[in-house]
LOPANU-764730 format. One record per atom (N, C-alpha, C, O): residue number from 1; residue in three letters; x, y, z; atom name. Coordinates in Angstrom, 2 decimals. Atoms other than C-alpha are relative to their C-alpha. Example, Ala and Ser with C-alpha at 12.3 -4.5 7.8 and 13.67 -1.06 7.14 Angstrom:
% LOPANU-764730
<node i="1" aa="ALA" c1="0.89" c2="-1.19" c3="0.00" at="N"/>
<node i="1" aa="ALA" c1="12.30" c2="-4.50" c3="7.80" at="CA"/>
<node i="1" aa="ALA" c1="0.90" c2="1.20" c3="0.00" at="C"/>
<node i="1" aa="ALA" c1="1.94" c2="1.18" c3="0.66" at="O"/>
<node i="2" aa="SER" c1="-0.82" c2="-1.19" c3="-0.06" at="N"/>
<node i="2" aa="SER" c1="13.67" c2="-1.06" c3="7.14" at="CA"/>
<node i="2" aa="SER" c1="-0.77" c2="1.09" c3="0.73" at="C"/>
<node i="2" aa="SER" c1="-0.26" c2="2.20" c3="0.90" at="O"/>
***
This chain:
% LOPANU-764730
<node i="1" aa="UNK" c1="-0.37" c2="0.04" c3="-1.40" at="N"/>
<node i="1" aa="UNK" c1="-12.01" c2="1.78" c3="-1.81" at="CA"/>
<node i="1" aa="UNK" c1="0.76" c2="-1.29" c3="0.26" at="C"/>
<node i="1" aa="UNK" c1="0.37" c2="-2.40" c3="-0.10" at="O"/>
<node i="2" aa="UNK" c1="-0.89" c2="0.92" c3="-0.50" at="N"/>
<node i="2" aa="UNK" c1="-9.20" c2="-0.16" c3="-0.37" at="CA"/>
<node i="2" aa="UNK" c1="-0.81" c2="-1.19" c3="1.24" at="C"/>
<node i="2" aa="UNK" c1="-1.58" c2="-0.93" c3="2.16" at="O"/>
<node i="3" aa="UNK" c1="0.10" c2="1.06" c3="-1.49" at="N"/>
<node i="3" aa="UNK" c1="-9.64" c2="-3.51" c3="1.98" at="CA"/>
<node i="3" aa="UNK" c1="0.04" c2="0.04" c3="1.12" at="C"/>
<node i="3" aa="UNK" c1="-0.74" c2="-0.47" c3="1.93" at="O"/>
<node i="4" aa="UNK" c1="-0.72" c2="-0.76" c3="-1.82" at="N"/>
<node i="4" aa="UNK" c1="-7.63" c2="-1.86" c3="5.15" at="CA"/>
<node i="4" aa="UNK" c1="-1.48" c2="1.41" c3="-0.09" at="C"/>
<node i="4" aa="UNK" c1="-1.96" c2="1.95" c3="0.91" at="O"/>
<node i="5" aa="UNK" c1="0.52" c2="-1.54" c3="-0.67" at="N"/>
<node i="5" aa="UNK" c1="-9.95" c2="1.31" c3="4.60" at="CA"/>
<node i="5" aa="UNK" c1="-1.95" c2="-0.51" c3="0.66" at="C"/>
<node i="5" aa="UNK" c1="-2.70" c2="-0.17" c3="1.57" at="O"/>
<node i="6" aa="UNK" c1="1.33" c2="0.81" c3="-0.55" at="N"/>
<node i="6" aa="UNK" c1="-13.26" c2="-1.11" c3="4.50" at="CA"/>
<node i="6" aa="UNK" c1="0.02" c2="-0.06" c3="1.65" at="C"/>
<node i="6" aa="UNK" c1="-0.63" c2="0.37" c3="2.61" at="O"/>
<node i="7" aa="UNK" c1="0.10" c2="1.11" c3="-1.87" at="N"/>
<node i="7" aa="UNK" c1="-12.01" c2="-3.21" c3="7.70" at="CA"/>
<node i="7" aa="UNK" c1="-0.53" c2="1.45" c3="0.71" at="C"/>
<node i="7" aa="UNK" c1="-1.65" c2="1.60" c3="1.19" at="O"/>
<node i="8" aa="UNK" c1="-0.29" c2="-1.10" c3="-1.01" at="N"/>
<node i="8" aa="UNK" c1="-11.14" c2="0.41" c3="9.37" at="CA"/>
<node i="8" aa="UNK" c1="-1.29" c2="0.76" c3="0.24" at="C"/>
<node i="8" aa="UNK" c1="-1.47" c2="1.30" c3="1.33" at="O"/>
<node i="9" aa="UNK" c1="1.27" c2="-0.72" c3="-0.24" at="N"/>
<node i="9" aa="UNK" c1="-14.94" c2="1.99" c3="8.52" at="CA"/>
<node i="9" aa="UNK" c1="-0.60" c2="-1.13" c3="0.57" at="C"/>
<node i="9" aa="UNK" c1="-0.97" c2="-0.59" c3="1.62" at="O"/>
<node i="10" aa="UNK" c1="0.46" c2="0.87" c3="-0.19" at="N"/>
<node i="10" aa="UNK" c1="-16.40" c2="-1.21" c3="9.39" at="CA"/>
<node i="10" aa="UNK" c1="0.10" c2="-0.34" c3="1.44" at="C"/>
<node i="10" aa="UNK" c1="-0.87" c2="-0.80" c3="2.04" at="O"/>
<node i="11" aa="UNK" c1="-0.50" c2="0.52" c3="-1.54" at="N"/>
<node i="11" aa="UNK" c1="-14.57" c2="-1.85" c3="12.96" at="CA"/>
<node i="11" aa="UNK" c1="-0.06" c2="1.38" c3="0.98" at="C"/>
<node i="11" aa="UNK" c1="-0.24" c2="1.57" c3="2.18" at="O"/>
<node i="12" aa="UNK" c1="-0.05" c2="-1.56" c3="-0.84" at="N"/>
<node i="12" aa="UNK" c1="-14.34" c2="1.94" c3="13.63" at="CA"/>
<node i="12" aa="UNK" c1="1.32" c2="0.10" c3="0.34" at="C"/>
<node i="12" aa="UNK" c1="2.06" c2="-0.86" c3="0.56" at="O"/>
<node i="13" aa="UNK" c1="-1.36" c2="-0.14" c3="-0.38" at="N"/>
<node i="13" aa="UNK" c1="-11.29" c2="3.57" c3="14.40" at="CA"/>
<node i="13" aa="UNK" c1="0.39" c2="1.25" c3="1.42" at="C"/>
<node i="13" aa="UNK" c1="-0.55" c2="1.88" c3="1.91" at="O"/>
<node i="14" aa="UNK" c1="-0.20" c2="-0.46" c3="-1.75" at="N"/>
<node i="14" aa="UNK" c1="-9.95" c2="5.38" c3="17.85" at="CA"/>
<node i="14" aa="UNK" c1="0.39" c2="1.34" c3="-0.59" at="C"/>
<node i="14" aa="UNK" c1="0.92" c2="1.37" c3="-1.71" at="O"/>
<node i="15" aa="UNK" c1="-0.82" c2="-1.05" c3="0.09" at="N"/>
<node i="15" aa="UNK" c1="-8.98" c2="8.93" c3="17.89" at="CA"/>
<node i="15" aa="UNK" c1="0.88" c2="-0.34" c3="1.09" at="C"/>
<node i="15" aa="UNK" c1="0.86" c2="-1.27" c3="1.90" at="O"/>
<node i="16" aa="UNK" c1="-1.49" c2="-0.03" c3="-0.35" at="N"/>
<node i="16" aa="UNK" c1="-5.69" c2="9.81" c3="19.09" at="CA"/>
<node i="16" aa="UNK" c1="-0.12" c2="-0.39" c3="1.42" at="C"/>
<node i="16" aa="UNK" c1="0.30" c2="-1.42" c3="1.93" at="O"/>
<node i="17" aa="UNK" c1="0.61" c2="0.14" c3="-1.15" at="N"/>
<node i="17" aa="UNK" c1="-7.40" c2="10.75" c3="22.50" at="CA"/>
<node i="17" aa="UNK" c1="0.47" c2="-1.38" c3="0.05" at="C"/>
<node i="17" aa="UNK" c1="1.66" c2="-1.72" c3="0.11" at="O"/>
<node i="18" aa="UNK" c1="0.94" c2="0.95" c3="0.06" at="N"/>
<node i="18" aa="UNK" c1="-8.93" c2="7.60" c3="22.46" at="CA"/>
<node i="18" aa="UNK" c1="1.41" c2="-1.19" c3="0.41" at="C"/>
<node i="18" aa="UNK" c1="1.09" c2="-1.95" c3="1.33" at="O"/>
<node i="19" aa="UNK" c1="-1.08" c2="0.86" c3="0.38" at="N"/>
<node i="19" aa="UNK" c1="-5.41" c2="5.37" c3="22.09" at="CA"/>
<node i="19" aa="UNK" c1="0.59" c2="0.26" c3="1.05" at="C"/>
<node i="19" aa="UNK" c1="0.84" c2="-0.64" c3="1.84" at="O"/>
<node i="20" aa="UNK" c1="-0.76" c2="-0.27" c3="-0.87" at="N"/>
<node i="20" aa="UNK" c1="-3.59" c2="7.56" c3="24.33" at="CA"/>
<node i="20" aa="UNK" c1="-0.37" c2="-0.38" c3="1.48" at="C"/>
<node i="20" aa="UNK" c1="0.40" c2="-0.96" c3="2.23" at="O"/>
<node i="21" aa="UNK" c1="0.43" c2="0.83" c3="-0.85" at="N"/>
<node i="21" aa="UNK" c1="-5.86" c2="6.79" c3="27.03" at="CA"/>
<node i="21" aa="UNK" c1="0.24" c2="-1.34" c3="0.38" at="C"/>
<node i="21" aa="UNK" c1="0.70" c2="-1.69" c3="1.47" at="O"/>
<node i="22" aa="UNK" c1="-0.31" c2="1.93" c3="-0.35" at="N"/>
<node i="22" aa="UNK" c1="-5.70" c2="2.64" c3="26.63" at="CA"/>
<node i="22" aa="UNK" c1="1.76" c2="0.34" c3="0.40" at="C"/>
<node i="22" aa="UNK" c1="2.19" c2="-0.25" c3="1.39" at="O"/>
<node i="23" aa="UNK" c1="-1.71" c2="0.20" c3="-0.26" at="N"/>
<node i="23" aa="UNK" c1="-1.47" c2="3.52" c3="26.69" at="CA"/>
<node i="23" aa="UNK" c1="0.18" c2="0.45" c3="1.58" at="C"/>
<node i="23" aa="UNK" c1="0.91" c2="-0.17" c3="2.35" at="O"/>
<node i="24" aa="UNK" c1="0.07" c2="0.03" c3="-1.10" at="N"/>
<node i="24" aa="UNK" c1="-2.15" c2="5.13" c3="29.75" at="CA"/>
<node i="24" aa="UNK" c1="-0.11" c2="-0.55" c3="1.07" at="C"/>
<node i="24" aa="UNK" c1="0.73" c2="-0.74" c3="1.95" at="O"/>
<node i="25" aa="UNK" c1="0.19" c2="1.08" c3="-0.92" at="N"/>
<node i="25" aa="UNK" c1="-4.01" c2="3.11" c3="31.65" at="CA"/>
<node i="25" aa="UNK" c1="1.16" c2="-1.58" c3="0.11" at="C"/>
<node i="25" aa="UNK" c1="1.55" c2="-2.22" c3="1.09" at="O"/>
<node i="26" aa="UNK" c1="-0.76" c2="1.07" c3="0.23" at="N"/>
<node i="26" aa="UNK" c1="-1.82" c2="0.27" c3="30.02" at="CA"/>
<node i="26" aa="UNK" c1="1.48" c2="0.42" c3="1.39" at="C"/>
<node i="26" aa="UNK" c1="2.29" c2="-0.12" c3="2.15" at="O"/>
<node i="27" aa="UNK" c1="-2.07" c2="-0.47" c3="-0.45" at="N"/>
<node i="27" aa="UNK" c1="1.49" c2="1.80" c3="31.63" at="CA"/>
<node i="27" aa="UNK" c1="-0.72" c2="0.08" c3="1.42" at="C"/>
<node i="27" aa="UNK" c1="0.10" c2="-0.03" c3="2.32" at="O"/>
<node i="28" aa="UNK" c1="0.60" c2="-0.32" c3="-1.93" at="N"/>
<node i="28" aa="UNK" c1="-0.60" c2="2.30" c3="35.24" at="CA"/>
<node i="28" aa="UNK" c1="-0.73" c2="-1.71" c3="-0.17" at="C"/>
<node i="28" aa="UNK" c1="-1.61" c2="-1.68" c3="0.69" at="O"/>
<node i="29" aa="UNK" c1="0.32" c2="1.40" c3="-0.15" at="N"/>
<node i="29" aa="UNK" c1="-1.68" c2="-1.48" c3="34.90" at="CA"/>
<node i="29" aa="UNK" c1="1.56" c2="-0.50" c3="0.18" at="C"/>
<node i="29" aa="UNK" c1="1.64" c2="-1.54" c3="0.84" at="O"/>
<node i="30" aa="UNK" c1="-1.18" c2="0.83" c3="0.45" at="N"/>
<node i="30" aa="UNK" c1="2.10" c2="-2.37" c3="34.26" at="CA"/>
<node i="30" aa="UNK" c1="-0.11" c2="-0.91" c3="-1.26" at="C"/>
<node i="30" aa="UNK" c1="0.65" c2="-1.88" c3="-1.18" at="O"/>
<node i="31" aa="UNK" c1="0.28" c2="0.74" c3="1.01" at="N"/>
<node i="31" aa="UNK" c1="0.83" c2="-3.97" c3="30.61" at="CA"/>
<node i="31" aa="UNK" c1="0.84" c2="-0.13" c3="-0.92" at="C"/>
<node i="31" aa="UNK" c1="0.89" c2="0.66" c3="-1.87" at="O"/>
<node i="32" aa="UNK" c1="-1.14" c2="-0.25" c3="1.93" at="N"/>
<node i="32" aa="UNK" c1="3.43" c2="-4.65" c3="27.87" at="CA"/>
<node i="32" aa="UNK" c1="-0.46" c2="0.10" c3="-1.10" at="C"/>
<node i="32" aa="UNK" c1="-0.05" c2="0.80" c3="-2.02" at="O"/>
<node i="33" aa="UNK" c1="0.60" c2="0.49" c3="1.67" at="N"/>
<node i="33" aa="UNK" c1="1.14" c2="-6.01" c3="25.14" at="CA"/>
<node i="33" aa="UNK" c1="-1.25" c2="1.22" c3="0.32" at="C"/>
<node i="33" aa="UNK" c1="-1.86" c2="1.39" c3="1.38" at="O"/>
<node i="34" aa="UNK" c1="1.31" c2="-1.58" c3="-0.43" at="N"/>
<node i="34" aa="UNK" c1="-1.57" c2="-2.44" c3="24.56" at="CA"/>
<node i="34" aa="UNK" c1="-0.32" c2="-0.40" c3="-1.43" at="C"/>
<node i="34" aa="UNK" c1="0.40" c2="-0.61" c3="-2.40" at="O"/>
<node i="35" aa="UNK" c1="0.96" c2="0.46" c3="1.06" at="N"/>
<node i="35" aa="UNK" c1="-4.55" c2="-3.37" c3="22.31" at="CA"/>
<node i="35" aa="UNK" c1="-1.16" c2="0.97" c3="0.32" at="C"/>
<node i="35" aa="UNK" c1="-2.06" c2="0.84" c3="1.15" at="O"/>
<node i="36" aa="UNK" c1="0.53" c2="-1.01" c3="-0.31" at="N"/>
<node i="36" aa="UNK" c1="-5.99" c2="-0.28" c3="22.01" at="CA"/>
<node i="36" aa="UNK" c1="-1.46" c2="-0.38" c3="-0.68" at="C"/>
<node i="36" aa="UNK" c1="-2.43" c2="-0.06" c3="0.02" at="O"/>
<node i="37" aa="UNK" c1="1.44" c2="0.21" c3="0.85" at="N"/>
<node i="37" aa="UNK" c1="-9.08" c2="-1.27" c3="19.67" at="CA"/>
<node i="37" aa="UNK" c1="-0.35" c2="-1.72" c3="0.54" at="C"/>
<node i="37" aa="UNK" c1="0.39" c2="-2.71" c3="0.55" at="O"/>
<node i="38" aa="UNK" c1="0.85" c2="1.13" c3="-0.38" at="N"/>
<node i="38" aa="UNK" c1="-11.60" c2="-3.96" c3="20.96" at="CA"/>
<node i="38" aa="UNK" c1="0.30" c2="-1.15" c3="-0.90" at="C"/>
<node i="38" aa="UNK" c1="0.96" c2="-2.16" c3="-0.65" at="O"/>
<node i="39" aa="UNK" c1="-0.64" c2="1.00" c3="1.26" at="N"/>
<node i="39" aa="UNK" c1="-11.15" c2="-5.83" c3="17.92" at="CA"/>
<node i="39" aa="UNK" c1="1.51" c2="-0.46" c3="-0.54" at="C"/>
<node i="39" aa="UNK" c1="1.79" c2="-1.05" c3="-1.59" at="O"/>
<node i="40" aa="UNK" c1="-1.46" c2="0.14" c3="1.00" at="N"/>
<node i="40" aa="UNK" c1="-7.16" c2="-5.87" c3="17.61" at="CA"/>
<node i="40" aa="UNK" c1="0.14" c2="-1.18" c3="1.09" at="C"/>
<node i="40" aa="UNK" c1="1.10" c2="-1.89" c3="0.81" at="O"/>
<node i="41" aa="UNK" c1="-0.58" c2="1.30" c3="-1.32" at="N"/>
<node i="41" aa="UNK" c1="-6.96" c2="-8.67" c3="20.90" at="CA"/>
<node i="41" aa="UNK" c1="-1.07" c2="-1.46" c3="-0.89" at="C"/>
<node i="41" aa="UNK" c1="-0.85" c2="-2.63" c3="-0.59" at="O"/>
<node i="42" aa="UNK" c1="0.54" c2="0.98" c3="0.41" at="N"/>
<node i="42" aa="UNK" c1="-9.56" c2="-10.76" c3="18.65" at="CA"/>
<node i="42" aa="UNK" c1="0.87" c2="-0.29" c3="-1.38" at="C"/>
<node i="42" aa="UNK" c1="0.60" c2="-1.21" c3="-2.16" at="O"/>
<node i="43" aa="UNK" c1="-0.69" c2="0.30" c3="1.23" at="N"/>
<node i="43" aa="UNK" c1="-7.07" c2="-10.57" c3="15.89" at="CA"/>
<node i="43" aa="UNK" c1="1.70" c2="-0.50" c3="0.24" at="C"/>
<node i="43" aa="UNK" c1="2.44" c2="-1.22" c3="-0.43" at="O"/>
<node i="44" aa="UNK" c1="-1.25" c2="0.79" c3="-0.40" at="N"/>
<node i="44" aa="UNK" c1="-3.98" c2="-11.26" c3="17.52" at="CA"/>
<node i="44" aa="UNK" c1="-0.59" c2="-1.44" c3="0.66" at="C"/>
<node i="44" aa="UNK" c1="0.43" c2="-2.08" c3="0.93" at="O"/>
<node i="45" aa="UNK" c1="0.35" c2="1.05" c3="-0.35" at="N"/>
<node i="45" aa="UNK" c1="-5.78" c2="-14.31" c3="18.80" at="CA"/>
<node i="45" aa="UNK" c1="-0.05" c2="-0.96" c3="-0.84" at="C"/>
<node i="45" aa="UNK" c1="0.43" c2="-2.08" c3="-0.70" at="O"/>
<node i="46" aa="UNK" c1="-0.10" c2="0.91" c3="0.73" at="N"/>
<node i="46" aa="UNK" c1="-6.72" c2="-15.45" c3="15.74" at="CA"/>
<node i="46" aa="UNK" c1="1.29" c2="-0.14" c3="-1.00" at="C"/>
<node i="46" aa="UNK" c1="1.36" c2="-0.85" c3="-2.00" at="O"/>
<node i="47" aa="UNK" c1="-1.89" c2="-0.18" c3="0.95" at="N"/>
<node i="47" aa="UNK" c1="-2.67" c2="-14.65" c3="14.25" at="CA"/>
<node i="47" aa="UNK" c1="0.44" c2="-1.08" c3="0.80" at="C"/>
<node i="47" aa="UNK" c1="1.11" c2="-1.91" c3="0.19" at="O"/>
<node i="48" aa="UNK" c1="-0.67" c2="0.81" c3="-0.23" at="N"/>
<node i="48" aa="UNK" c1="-1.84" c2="-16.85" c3="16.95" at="CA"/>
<node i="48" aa="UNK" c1="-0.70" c2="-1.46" c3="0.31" at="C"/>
<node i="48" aa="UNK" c1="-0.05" c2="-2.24" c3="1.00" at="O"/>
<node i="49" aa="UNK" c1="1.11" c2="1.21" c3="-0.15" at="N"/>
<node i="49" aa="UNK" c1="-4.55" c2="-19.78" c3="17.07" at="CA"/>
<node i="49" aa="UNK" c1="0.01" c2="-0.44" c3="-1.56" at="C"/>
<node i="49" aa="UNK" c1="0.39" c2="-1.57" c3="-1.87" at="O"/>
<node i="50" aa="UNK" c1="-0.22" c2="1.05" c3="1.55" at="N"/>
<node i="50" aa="UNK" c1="-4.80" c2="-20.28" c3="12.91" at="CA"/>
<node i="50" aa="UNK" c1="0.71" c2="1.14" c3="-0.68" at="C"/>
<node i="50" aa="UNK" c1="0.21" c2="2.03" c3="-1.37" at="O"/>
<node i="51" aa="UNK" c1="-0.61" c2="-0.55" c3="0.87" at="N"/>
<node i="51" aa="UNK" c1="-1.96" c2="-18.80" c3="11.74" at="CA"/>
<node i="51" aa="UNK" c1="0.16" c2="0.35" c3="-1.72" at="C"/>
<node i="51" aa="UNK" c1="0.52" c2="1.36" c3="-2.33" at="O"/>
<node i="52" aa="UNK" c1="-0.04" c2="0.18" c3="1.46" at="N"/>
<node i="52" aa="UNK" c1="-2.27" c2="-20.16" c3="8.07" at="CA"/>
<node i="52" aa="UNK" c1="-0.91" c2="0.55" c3="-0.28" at="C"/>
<node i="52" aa="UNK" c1="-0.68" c2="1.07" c3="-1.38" at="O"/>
<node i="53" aa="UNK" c1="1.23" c2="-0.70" c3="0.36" at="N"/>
<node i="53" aa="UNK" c1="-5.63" c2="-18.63" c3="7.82" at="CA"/>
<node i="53" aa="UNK" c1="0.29" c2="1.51" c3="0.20" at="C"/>
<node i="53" aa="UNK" c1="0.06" c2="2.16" c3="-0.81" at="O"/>
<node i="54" aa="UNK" c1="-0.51" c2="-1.45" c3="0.08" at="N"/>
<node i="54" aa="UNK" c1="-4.32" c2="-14.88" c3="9.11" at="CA"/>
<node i="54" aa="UNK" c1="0.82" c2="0.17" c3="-1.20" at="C"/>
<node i="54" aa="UNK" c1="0.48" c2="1.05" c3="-2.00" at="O"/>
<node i="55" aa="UNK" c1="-1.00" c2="-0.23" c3="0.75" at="N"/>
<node i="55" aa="UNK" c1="-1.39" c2="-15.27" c3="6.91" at="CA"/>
<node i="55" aa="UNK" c1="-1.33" c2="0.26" c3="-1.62" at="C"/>
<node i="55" aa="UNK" c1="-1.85" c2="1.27" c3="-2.09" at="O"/>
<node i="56" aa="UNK" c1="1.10" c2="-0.35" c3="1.54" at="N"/>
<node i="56" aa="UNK" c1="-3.90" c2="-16.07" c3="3.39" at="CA"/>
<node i="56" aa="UNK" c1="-0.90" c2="1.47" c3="0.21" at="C"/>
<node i="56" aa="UNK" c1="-0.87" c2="2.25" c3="-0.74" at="O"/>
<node i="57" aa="UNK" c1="0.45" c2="-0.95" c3="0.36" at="N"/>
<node i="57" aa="UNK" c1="-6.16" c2="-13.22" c3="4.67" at="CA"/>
<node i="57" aa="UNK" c1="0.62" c2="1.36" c3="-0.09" at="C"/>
<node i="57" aa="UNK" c1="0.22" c2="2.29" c3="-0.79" at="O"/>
<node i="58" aa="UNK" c1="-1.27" c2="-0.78" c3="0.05" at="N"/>
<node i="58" aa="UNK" c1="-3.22" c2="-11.10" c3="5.34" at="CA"/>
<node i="58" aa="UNK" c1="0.42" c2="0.62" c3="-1.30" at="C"/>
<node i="58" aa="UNK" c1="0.60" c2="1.83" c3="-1.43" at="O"/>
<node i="59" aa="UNK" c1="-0.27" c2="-0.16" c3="0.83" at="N"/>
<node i="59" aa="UNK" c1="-2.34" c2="-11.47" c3="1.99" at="CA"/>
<node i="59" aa="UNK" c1="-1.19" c2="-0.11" c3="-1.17" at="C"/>
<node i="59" aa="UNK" c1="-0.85" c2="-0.18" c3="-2.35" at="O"/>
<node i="60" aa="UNK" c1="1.08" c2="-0.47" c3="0.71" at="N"/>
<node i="60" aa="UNK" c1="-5.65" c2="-11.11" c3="0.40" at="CA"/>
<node i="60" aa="UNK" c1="-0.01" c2="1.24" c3="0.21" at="C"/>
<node i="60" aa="UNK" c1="-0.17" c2="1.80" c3="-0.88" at="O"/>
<node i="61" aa="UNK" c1="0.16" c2="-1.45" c3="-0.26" at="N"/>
<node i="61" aa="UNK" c1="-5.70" c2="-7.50" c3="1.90" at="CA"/>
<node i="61" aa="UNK" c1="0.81" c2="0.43" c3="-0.76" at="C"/>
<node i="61" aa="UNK" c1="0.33" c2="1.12" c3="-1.67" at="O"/>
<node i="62" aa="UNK" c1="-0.87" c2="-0.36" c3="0.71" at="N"/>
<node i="62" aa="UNK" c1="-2.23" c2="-6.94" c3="0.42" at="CA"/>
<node i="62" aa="UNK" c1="0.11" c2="-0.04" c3="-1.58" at="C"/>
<node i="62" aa="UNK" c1="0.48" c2="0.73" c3="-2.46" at="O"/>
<node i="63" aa="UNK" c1="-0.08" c2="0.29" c3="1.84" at="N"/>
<node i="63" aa="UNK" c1="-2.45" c2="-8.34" c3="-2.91" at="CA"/>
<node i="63" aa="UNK" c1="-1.90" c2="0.04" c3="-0.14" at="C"/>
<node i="63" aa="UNK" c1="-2.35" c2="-1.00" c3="0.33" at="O"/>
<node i="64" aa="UNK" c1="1.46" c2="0.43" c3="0.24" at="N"/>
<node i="64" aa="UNK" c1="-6.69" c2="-7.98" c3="-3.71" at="CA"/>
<node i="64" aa="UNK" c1="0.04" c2="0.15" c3="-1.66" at="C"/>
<node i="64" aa="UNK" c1="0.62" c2="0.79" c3="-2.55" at="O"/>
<node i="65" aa="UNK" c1="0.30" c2="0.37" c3="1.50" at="N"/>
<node i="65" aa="UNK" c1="-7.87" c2="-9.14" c3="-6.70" at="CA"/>
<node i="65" aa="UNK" c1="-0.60" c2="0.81" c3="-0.92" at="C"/>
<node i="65" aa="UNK" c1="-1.26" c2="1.59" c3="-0.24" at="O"/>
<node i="66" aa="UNK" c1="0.46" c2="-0.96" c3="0.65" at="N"/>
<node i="66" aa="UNK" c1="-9.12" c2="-7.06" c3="-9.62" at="CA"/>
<node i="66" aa="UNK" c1="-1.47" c2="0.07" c3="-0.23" at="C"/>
<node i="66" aa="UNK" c1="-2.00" c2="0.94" c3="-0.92" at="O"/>
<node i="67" aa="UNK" c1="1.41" c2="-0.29" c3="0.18" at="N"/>
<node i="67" aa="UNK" c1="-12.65" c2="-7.71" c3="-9.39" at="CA"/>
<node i="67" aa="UNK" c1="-0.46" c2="0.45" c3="1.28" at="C"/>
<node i="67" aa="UNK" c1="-1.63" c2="0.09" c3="1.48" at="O"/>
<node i="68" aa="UNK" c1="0.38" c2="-0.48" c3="-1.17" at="N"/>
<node i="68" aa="UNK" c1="-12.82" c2="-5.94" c3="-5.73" at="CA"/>
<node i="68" aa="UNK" c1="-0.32" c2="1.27" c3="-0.49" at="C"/>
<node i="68" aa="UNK" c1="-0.75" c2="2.14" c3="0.28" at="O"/>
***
């Protein structure tokens, strides 16, 4: 099992429903930035608070090592 498929069982993931709703409401708020999963506004936070640390785990997901 992949890294992305961990995070994704781990955090839970939205049905379609589920997305289309937040875009909804987003567009009847007037919202530009739509963070449909609870957890994606704690991750753009930390992309833009310690960048160098997103970036390394970024690329731990991408490249994982052979003893995962």
């Amino acid at each position: 099992m992949g890294a992305l498929t961990e995070i994704a069982e781990r955090t839970g993931t939205l049905s379609p429903t589920e997305v289309a709703e937040e875009v909804y409401d987003a567009i009847l708020d007037d919202r530009f930035l739509i963070l449909p999963h609870p957890d994606v506004h704690r991750f753009y936070v930390n992309r833009a608070t310690d960048t160098d640390r997103w970036l390394k785990t970024m690329n731990s997901l991408a490249h994982p090592t052979s003893d995962e």
